[in-house]
C-alpha positions in Angstrom: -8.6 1.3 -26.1 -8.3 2.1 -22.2 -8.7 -1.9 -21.7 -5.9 -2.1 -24.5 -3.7 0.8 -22.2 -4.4 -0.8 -19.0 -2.8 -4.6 -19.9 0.1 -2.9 -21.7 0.7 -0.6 -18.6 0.3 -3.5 -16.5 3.0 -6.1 -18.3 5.5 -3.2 -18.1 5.0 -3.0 -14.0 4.4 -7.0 -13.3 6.4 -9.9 -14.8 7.3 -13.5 -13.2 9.9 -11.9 -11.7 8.9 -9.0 -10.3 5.9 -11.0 -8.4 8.8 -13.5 -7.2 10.8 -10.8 -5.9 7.4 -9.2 -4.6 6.3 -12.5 -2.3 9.7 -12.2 -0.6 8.6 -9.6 2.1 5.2 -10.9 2.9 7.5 -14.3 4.2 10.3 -12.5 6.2 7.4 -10.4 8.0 5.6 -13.6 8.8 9.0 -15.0 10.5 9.7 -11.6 11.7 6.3 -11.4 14.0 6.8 -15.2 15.3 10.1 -14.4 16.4 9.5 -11.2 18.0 6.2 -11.3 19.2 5.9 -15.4 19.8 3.7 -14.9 22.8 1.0 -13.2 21.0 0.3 -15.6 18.4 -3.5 -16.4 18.5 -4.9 -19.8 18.0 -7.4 -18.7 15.5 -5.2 -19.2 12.1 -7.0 -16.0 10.7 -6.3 -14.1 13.6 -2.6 -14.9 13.2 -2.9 -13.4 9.8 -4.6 -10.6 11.0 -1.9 -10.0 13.5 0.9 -10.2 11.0 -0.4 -7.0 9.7 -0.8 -5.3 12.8 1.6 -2.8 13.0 1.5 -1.4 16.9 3.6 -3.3 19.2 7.1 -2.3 19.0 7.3 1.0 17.0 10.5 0.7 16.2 10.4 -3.4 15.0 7.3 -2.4 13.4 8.2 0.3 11.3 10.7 -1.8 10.1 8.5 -4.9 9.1 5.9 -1.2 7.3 8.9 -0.3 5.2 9.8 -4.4 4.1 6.3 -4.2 3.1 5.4 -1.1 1.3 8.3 0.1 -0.3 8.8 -2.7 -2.9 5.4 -2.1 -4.4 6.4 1.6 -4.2 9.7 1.2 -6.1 8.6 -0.9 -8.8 5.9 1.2 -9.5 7.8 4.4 -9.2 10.5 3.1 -11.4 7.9 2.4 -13.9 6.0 5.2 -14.3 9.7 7.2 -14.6 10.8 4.8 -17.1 7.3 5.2 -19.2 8.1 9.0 -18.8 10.8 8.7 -20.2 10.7 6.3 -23.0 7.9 7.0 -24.4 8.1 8.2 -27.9 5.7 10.7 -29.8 4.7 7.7 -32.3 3.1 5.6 -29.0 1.7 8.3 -27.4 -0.4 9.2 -30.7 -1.8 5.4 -31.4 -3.0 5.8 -28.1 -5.4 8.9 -29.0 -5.4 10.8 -25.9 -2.9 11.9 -23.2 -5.7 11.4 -21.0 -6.0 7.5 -21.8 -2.7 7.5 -21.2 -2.7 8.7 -17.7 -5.8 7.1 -17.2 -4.4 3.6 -17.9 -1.5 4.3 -15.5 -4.0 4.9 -13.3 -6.1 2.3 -13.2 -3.3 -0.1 -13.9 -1.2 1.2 -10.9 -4.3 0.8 -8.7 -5.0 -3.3 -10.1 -1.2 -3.8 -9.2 -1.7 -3.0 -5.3 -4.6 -4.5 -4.9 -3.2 -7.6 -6.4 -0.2 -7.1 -4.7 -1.9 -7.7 -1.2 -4.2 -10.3 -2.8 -0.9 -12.2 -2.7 0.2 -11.2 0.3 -2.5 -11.6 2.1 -3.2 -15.6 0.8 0.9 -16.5 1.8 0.8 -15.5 5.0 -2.3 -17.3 5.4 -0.6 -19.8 3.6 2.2 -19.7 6.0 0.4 -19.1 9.4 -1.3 -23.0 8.5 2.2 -24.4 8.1 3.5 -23.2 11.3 2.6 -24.6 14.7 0.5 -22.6 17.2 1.8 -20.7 20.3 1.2 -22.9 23.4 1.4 -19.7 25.7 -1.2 -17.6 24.0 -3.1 -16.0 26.7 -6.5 -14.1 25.3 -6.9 -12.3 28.5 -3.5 -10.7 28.3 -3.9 -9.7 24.6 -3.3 -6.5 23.7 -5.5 -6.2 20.8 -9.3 -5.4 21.7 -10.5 -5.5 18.1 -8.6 -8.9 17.0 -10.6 -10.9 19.9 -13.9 -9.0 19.6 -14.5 -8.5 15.7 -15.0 -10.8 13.5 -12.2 -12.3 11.9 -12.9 -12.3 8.7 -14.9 -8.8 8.6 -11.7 -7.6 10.1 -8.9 -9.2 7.8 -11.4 -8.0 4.8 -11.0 -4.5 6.0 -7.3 -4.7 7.1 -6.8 -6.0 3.5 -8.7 -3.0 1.9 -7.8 0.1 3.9 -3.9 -1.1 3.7 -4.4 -1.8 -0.2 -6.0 2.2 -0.2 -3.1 3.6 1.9 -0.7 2.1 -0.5 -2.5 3.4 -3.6 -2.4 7.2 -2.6 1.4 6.6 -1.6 1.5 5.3 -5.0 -0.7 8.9 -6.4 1.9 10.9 -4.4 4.8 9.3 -5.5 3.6 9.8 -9.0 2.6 13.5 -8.5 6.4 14.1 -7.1 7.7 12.4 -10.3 5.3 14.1 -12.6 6.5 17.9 -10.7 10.3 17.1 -10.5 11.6 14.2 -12.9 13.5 12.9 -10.5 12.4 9.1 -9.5 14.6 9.0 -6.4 13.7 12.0 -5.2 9.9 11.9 -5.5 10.8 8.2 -3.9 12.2 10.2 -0.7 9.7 12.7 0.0 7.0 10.6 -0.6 8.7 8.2 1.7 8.9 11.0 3.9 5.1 11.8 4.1 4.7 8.3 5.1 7.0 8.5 7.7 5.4 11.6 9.3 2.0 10.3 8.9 2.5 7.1 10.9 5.0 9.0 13.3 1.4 11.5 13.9 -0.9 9.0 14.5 1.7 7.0 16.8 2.5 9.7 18.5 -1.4 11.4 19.1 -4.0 8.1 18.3 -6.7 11.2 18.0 -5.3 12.6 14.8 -5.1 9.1 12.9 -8.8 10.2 11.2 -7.4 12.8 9.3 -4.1 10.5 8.0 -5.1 8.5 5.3 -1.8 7.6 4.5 -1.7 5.6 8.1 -5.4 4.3 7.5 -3.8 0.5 7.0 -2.5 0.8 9.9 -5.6 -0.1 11.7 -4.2 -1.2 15.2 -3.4 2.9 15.7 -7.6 2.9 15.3 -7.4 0.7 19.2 -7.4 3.4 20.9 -10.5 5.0 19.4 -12.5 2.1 19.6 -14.7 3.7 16.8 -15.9 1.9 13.4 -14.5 2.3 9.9 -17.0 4.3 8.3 -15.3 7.2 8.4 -12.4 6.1 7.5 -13.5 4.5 4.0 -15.3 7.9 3.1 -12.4 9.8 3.9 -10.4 7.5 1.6 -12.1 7.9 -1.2 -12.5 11.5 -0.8 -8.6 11.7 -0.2 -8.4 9.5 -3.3 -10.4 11.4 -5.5 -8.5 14.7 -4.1 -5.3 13.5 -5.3 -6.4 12.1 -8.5 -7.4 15.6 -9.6 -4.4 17.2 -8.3 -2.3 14.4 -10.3 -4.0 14.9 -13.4 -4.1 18.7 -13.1 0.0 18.2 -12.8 -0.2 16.3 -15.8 -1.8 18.1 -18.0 0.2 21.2 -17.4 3.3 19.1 -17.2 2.9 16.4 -20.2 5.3 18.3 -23.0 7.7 18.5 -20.7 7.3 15.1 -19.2 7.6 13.7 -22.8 9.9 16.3 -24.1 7.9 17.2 -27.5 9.4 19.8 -28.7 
């Protein structure tokens, strides 16, 4: 039955067009870094793909290229799970069996959409990076990015894929617990944009603090400064991921007549 949830939860959030509309800002960040940052394009193809994802060089440019990544996912989700609260009728909810299937599905199904979203992301702008020509003035001794030249690539990318994927999943819990407490999609949409936006602003601002903001985690160039390996930062995340699932579900449980409007 959950499986049976899951794939019915997951052709409401995903269809040919949505993942069409979804590659669109993995290419303009790609053409975004080579035409802002030209002179710190490696030569390594995956470190250029590493790079693209980097978000530390200009704050302002790079918040920018954050939100043309992350919000999309966060808005078709978001508008999902309103439009399930919503819509749903009585008669669905009760061939599913359990409120808690329910939630679980959206769950699980919400978490298989990230994750696939970067899959995608991820394999274009690699994609992309082999189409376009190298930088002739990359200079490795100037570079600003200890980690990129001293980790390996693909142990690094692997990790940049994952803790970015997890970042985007509690933002994706948090916008859900907003909706589930206030019915109100845009709204939950701002403050959970609003979070974000402190979060990254913290760890910016005071590198130090960026081990207690798992909503920055993906953001590993803010880690340069600390020089200091991921460990903690994957236990943290699932222990902030956990956290937030049972806060979530507590909401929902107290919430769910009123979220589905039984009288």
């Amino acid at each position: 039955m959950l499986t049976n949830i899951i794939r019915y939860h997951l052709y409401g959030v995903l269809s040919p067009t949505k993942i069409l509309l979804l590659i669109v800002p993995f290419i303009a960040n790609v053409f975004l870094v080579y035409a802002s940052y030209g002179e710190l394009i490696p030569l390594e193809r995956m470190k250029v793909t590493i790079l693209m994802f980097y978000f530390h060089v200009n704050f302002k440019l790079d918040l920018f290229r954050i939100l043309i990544i992350f919000v999309p996912i966060l808005i078709i989700i978001g508008t999902f799970i309103s439009n399930e609260v919503k819509e749903r009728n009585i008669y669905l909810l009760l061939q599913m069996k359990s409120y808690h299937l329910w939630f679980k599905g959206l769950i699980v199904a919400s978490l298989y959409t990230v994750f696939l979203y970067f899959i995608i992301g991820f394999l274009l702008t690699y994609g992309i990076v082999l189409l376009l020509p190298n930088h002739l003035l990359f200079d490795e001794s100037t570079f600003p990015f200890h980690s990129i030249i001293t980790t390996n690539s693909l142990l690094l990318l692997v990790s940049q894929y994952i803790l970015i994927s997890l970042s985007v999943f509690l933002l994706v819990m948090l916008n859900i617990l907003f909706v589930f407490l206030i019915h109100n999609t845009a709204f939950a949409f701002l403050l959970t944009l609003i979070c974000f936006l402190v979060s990254i602003t913290i760890g910016y601002v005071s590198p130090s603090t960026i081990d207690f903001l798992p909503l920055a985690y993906g953001l590993i160039a803010f880690r340069e400064p600390l020089d200091s390996s991921f460990t903690w930062v994957y236990i943290f995340s699932i222990i902030s991921t956990f956290i937030l699932y049972i806060l979530v579900f507590g909401v929902f449980k107290l919430k769910k007549e009123s979220l589905f409007r039984i009288q």
